[in-house]
C-alpha positions in Angstrom: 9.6 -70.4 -31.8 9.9 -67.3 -34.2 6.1 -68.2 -35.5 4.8 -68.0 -31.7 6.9 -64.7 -31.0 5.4 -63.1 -34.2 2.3 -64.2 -33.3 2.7 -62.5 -29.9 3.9 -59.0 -31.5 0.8 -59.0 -33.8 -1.0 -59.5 -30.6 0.8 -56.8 -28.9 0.7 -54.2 -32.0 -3.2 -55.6 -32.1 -4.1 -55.0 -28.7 -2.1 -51.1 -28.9 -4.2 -50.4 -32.1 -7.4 -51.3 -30.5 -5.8 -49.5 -26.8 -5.8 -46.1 -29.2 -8.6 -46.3 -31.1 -10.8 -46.6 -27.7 -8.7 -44.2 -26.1 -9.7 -41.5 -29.1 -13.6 -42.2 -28.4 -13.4 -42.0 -24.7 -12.2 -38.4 -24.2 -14.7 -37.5 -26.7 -17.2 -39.1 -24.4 -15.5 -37.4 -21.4 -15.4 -33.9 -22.6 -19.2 -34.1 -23.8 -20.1 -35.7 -19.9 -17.5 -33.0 -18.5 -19.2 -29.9 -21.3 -22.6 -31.1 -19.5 -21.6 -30.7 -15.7 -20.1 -27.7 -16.2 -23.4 -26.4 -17.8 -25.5 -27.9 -14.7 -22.8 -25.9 -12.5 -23.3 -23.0 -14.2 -27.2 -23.3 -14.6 -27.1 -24.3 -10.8 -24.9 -21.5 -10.1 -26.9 -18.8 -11.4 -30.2 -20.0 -9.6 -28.2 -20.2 -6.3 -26.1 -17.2 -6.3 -28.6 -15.0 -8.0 -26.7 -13.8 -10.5 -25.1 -14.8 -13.8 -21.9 -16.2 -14.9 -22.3 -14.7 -18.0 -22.5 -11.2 -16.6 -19.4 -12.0 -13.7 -15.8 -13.4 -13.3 -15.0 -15.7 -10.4 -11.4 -16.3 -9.0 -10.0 -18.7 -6.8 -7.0 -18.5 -5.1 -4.7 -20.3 -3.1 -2.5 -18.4 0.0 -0.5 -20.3 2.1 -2.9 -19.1 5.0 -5.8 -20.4 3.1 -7.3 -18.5 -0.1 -9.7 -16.1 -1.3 -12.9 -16.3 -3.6 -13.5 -13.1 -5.8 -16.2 -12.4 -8.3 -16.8 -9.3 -10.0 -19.4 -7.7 -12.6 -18.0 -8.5 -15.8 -18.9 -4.7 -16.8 -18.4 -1.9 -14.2 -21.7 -0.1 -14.3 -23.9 -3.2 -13.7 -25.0 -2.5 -9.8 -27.9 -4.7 -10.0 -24.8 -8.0 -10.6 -22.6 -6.2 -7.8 -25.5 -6.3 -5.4 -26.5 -9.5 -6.1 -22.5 -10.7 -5.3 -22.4 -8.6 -2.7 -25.6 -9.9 -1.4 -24.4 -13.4 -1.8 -21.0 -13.5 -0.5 -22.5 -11.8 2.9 -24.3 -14.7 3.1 -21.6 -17.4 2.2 -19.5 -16.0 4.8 -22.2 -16.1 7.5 -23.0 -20.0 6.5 -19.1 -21.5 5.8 -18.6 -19.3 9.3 -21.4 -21.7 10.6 -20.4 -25.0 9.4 -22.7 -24.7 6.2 -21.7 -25.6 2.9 -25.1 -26.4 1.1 -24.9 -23.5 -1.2 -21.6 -25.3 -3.0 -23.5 -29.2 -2.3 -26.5 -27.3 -4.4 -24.2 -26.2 -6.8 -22.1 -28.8 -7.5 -24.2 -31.6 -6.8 -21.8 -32.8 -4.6 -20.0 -32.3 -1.1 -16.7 -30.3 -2.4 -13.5 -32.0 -1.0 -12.5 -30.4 2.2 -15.6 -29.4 3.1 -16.4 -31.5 6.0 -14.0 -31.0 7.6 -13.8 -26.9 7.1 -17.1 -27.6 8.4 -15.7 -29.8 11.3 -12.7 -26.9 11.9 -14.7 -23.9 11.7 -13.7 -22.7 14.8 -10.1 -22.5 12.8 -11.0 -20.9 10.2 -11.8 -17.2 9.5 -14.0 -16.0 6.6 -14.0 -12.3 6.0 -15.8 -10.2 3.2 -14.2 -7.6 1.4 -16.7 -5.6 -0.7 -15.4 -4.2 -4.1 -16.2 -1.7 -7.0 -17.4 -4.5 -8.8 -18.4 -7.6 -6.4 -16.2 -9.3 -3.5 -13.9 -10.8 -2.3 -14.1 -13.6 1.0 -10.7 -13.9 2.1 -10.1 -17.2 4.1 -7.5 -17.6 6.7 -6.2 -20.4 9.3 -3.4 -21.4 11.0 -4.7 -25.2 11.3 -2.7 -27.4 9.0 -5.6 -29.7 8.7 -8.0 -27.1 8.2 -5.2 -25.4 5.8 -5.3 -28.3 3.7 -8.8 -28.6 3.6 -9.2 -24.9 2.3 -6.6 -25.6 -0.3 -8.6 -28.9 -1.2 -11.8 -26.8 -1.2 -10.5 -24.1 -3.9 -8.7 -26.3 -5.7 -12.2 -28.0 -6.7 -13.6 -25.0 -7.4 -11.1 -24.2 -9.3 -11.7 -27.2 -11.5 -15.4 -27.2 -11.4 -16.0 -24.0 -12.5 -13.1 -23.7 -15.1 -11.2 -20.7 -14.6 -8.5 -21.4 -15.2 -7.1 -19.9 -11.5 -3.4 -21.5 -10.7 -4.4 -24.4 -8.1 -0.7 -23.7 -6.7 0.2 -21.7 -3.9 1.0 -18.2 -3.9 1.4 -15.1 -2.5 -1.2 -12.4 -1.8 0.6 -9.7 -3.4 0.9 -12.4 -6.6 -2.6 -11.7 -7.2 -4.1 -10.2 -10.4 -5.9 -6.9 -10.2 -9.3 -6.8 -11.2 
């Protein structure tokens, strides 16, 4: 009895060792598949948006109306980057107004959670462009839970796919950092 119960430790200990040791190479193997996406979001980014993420700052944020994307010029006197945002988000508006999410499908090479059905709902939700000093800002707003949640969903991914670093929480407008 006390051989077969030390037998079964070692197993357990055995099988914990061998649990960490994999579990060291696979985020290793992760980070380097998640380093490459984000490079291919970026890369994608630039040749969809028309402008670089090197030379701009996006934000994403969360409202319990819906949420707001921002991206600015990284450095104040670059107008040809502010145009090119500018340019951009006028157009993003006029397509997520219409149901359109390809821009963030080419991007991302996927179909961003909550998009289908912002694109279902778009007759709920209201996209409007703010143009700043340095870029823009499309605020979103609804009062449709499901369309609400979607938003949120929406964000949140961007949030995550283009590393920010944005809070993926809720909060309030006045909350937000000024640019």
């Amino acid at each position: 009895m006390v051989t077969k119960m030390r037998i079964f430790i070692a197993g357990v200990l055995m099988a914990g060792l061998w649990a960490a040791g994999t579990s060291q190479e696979k985020p290793a193997q992760d980070k380097a598949s998640s380093d490459a996406h984000h490079r291919d979001v970026v890369e994608k980014g630039d040749q969809v948006m028309g402008f670089s993420h090197e030379k701009a700052t996006h934000h994403f944020r969360l409202y319990a109306d819906g949420g707001a994307i921002e991206v600015e010029a990284n450095d104040s006197k670059d107008s040809v980057t502010r145009d090119a945002i500018q340019g951009h988000f006028s157009h993003i508006v006029q397509m997520f107004a219409a149901g359109d999410f390809t821009a963030p499908l080419l991007i991302h090479s996927q179909n961003p959670p909550g998009s289908e059905t912002m694109k279902r709902l778009r007759d709920k939700i209201d996209y409007r462009l703010t143009t700043t000093a340095k870029g823009g800002r499309i605020r979103i707003t609804t009062r449709n839970p499901e369309a609400l949640k979607a938003v949120h969903a929406f964000l949140r991914f961007q949030i995550s796919d283009h590393e920010t670093g944005d809070s993926p929480g809720v909060t309030t407008e006045e909350a937000r950092p000024a640019h």
